[in-house]
N, C-alpha and C positions, 0 to 999 in steps of 0.2 A: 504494500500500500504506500503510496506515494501522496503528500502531501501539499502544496506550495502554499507557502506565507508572501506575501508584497506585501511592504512597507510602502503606506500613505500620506507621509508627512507627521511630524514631530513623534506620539508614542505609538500610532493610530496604526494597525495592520490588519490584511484581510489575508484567511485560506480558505483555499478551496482543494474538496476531494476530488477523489474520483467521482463521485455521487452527482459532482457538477454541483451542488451546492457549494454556498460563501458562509463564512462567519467573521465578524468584524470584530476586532479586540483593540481594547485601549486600555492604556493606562492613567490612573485615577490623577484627578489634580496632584495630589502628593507628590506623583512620581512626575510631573511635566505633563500628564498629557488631559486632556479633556473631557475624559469620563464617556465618551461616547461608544460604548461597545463594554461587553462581560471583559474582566480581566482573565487570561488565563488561567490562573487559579479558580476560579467561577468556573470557568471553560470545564476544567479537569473534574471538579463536581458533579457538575451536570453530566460529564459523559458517563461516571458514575452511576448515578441515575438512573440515567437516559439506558445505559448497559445492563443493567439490572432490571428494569423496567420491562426491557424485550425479552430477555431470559424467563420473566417468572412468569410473561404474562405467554409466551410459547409454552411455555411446561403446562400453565393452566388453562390452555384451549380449551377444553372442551366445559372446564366452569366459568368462562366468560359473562356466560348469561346471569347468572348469579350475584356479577361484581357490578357496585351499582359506582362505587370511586374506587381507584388507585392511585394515591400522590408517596411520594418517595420525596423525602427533604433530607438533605446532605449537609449535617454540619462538622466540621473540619478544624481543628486546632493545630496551630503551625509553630515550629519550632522559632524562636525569640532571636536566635543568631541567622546567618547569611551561609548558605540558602535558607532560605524558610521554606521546606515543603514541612507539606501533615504529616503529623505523628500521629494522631488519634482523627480516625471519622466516625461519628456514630450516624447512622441509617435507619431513618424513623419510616417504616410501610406505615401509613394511613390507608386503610381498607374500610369500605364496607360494604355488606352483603350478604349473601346466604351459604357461604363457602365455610365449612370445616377449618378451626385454627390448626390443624395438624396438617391439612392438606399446602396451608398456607405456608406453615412453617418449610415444610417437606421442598416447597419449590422456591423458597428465599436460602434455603443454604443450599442446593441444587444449585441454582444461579451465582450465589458466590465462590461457593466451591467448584464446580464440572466449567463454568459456562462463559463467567463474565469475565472478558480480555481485559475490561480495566483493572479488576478490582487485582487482577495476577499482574499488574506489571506497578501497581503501588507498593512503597515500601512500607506506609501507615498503616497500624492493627486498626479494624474496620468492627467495629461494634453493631449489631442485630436489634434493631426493636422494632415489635408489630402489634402495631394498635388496630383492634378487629372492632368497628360498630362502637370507638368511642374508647375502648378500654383497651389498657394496655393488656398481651397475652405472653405468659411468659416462654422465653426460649424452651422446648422439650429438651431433657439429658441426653434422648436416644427418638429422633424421627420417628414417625412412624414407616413402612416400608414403601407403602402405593401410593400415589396419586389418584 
């Protein structure tokens, strides 16, 4: 996979994939630039997500119908020295619907574990939570086996 970034004046940059899709990234006043676009780090979140998102919601085709929301929020604590990439992410599934929490759980470590190429090329330990219809559900010790 091949990626190109162009640089658009001051911190301002755009890539595009293969996909032929663009995503514009800047850097925040802080740093120079104008705040117009996700900062990379944002970026790397979202692909998070965004990666996880496809994984669990492939695994749970066929209880699609059942799922009335799925939101995935990424939040990210970054080490204080230079580089700052994440050391800790925790990963909040907001679900709801009429899906089995086992089923749920079963295809959020599916997706972290087997599936999602982000979350294997991060070096930050990646913390689990799934709030099912409101309430938090806790991680099981041991999956159950089916989907």
């Amino acid at each position: 996979m091949k990626v190109s970034t162009t640089w658009n004046g001051k911190r301002m940059f755009t890539s595009m994939g293969p996909s032929g899709y663009s995503v514009g990234m800047d850097a925040t006043p802080k740093y120079g630039g104008n705040g117009e676009g996700m900062t990379p780090m944002e970026l790397l979140l979202a692909g998070l997500g965004g990666c996880m998102g496809i994984d669990i919601t492939m695994i749970l085709d066929r209880f699609l119908p059942g799922i009335t929301r799925l939101e995935i929020e990424a939040d990210g604590t970054r080490k204080e020295v230079s580089p700052s990439g994440f050391t800790t992410i925790d990963l909040n599934f907001y679900i709801d619907g009429d899906v089995p929490d086992y089923r749920l759980w079963k295809a959020i470590l599916m997706a972290e574990d087997k599936y999602c190429a982000v979350s294997d090329s991060l070096k930050a330990d990646i913390t689990l939570h799934l709030i099912l219809n409101g309430v938090e559900v806790e991680k099981p010790e041991k999956p159950e086996k089916a989907i």
